[in-house]
Structure formats: structure tokens, C-alpha cells
N, C-alpha and C positions, 0 to 999 in steps of 0.2 A: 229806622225809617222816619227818617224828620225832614223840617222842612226843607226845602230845595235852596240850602246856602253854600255848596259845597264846594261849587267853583268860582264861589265868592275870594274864597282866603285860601293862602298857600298852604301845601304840607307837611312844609319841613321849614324851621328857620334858616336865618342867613351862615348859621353854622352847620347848619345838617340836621340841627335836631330835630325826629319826628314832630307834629303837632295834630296829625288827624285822628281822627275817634271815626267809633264805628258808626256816626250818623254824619259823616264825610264819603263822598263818592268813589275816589279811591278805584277808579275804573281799570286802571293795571293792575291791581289786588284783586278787581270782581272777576277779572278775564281769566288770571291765574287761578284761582278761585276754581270754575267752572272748568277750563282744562286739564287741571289734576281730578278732578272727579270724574268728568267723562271718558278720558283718556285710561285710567285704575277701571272702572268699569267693564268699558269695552273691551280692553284687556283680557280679564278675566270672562268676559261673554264668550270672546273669539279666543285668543289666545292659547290660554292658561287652563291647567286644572287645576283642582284645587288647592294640592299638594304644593304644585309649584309656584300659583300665585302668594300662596301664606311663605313661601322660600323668598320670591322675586323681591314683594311687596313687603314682607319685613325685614329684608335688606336695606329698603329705601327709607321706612321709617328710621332706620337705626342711622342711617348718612344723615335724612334730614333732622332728626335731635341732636346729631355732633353739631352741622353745622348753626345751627342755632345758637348752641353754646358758644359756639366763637364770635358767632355774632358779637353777644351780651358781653362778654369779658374782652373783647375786641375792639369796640367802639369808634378808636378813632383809626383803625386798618378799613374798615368798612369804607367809611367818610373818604376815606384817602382814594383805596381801590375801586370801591361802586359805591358811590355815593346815590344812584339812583334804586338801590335797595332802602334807604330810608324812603324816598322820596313818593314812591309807588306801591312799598310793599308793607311798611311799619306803622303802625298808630303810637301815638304816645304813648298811652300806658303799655305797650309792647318793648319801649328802648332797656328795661334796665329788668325784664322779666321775659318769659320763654315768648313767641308768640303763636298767635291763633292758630297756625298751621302745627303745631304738635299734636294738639284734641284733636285736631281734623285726619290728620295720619293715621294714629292712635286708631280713633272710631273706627274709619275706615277698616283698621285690619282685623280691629276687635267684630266688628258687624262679617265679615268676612270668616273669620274666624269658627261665630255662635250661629248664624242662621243659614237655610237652603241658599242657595245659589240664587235662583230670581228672588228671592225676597231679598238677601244681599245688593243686588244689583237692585233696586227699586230704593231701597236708601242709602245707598252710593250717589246713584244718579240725582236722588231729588236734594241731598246737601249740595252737589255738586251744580247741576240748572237750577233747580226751583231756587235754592236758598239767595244764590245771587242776584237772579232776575226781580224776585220781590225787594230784593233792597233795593236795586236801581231805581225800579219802579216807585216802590214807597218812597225815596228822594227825592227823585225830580218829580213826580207828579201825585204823589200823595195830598192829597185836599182834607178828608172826612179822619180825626185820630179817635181813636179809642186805647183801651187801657195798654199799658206799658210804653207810652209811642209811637205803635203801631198804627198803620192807616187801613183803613178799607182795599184800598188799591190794591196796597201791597201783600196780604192776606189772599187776595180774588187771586193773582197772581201764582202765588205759592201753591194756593190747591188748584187754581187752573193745569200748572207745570205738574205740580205730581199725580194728576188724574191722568195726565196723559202719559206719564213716563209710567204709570204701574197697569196702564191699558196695555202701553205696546209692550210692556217685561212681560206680563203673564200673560197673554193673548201670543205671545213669538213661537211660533214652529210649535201652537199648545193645541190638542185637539177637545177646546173647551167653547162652549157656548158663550157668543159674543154678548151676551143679558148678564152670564154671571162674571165675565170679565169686566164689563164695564161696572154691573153692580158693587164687585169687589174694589174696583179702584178708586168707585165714589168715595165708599168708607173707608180708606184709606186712606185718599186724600182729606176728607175730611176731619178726620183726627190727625192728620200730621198737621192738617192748619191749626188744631186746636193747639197742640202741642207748642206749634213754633212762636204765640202769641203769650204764652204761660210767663209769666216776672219770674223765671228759676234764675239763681246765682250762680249759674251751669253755665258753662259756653256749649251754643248751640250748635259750635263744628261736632262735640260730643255725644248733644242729644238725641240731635235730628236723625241721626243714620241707625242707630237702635232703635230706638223708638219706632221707625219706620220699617225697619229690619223687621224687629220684633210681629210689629202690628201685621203687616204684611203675609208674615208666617199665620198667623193667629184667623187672618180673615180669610187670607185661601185658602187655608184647611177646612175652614168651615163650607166655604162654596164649593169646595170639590175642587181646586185649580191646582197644576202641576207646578212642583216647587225645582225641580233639579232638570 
């Protein structure tokens, strides 16, 4: 979440080379971003049991880690056949190591995997909205920074999105009182904002969905909120 220079300077050089970072705007990476995680979600809301979402869904992890690797040992097939996968979808420190969408996978199926169902989908959903919306927002219009980077903006953001994605998950077809749903999602939200602000050496396509998986499980059991 930095300053707003992003559609300052190109993506990629004149050869293809990646060159953006993660406080680059990268709007076809935020969009991708955001419909793999809504889409894996919904998914499993509607779709899928569970059975068959951890079949469906760790199928795709496993395509999307081959195709990575071809990526990476592929280089100039890339540049040749879609050169606008550099251009929209890689950051620099991404060209010659796995990238950010593997942890994202990964979480995803691991979060899927260890906790109830709406507590699942509550951090599916908020790596998937919150996470992106707050970087847009912390880019282009982040004014006020605090530690790691981060701006005000972009934080208000992240737990605005996740207050509301863990209102309408646990509050969906629940027959629970709209005080302790809402109550639940404040603190929810609220430590996934704390969470996603924290300097870890972690990529946060891996923290966020646990963390909030977890958390999620941990605060509606204490309010009495239905998890499956």
C-alpha cells in the first residue's frame, strides 16, 4: 500500500521482463486475485461438499503448481506465446521463483481442509475481497502510512470488507441473533485487520485465510454461531 505511482512506470521491460512489486497496481492481478477467491468460495457455499470440493479444488492446486513451474524454467515460451502473463500477472521478484498464487492455492485448500465450512468461506472470501480492495485502495489513495507501509485507508478497507463478508457468512440461512452476528464479525474483522498489518516474512496469500479460518472458528463458537 504505497504511494500512488503505479501507473506511473511500465510492468514489464521492453523485453518482457517483469518489473512490478507488490506496491504496484497490477489491476489484472487484483481482479484475478479477487475472482479466484470469490469464485473457490461460492463454489463450495453452493456447489460442492466437502468431500468433493478438497477432490475438485486439490486438483486445480496441483495444475496450478505444474503450470508455474513451466512458467519459471520456460521463460522465453511464455514471452513468445502470452507475453501478457508477464505483463499483468508477475512481479519481479516472481520471474525466476514460484509466484504469489501458489501460498494462495495452497491456503485456500489448507483453510478448507482444517476449519468448519462458514469459517472457511469467511477466509476464502476476505483474502479474496478484502485483501485486494485494500491494496487498490491503499495505492491510489492512501494518504496517512503507519508501520510496515500500510496506510489508514487501506486497513479501514480490509476490516470494512471483512466485517461484512463474516456478517453475511455467519448470519446466511443462520437462525442466530443479528447482535451476536454482527458482534462476531466486528472481532473478526478486527483481528484480521490486525493480522494483515503485522511485518511477518510470510506471504500473506498464506496468512490471511488461516488466520481468519481459524479466528473465525474460535469467535463463533464462543457466541454460539453455526459453523457448517
Amino acid at each position: 500500500m504505497s504511494p500512488p505511482t503505479a501507473d506511473a512506470s511500465p510492468e514489464v521491460l521492453a523485453d518482457g521482463t517483469p518489473i512490478a512489486t507488490r506496491h504496484d497496481l497490477q489491476l489484472g492481478r487484483r481482479l484475478f486475485h479477487l475472482v479466484n477467491g470469490v469464485s473457490t468460495a461460492t463454489a463450495y457455499a453452493l456447489l460442492f461438499t466437502h468431500e468433493q470440493v478438497v477432490h475438485v479444488f486439490g486438483t486445480i492446486v496441483c495444475v496450478i503448481y505444474v503450470v508455474d513451474r513451466v512458467r519459471i524454467a520456460y521463460p522465453e515460451a511464455v514471452e513468445r506465446w502470452a507475453p501478457w502473463v508477464n505483463r499483468l500477472f508477475v512481479r519481479a521478484e516472481e520471474r525466476v521463483r514460484e509466484s504469489a498464487m501458489i501460498p494462495y492455492a495452497i491456503a485456500a485448500l489448507l483453510t478448507i481442509l482444517t476449519v468448519p465450512k462458514r469459517a472457511a468461506l469467511v477466509g476464502i472470501y476476505t483474502l479474496g475481497v478484502a485483501d485486494p480492495l485494500a491494496a487498490i485502495v491503499g495505492i491510489r489513495f492512501g494518504r496517512h502510512r503507519f508501520a510496515h507501509n500500510r496506510s489508514v485507508e487501506g486497513s479501514l478497507v480490509f476490516f470494512a470488507a471483512t466485517f461484512a463478508i463474516a456478517a453475511l457468512v455467519l448470519g446466511w440461512r443462520a437462525e442466530a441473533a443479528a447482535v451476536a452476528t454482527a458482534g462476531a464479525a466486528g472481532i473478526i474483522a478486527l483481528a484480521a485487520a490486525i493480522c494483515e498489518v503485522l511485518p511477518l516474512r510470510i506471504d500473506d496469500n498464506l496468512t490471511i485465510p488461516l488466520f481468519v479460518g481459524f479466528g473465525t472458528w474460535i469467535v463463533a463458537t464462543l457466541f454460539g454461531l453455526p459453523l457448517m
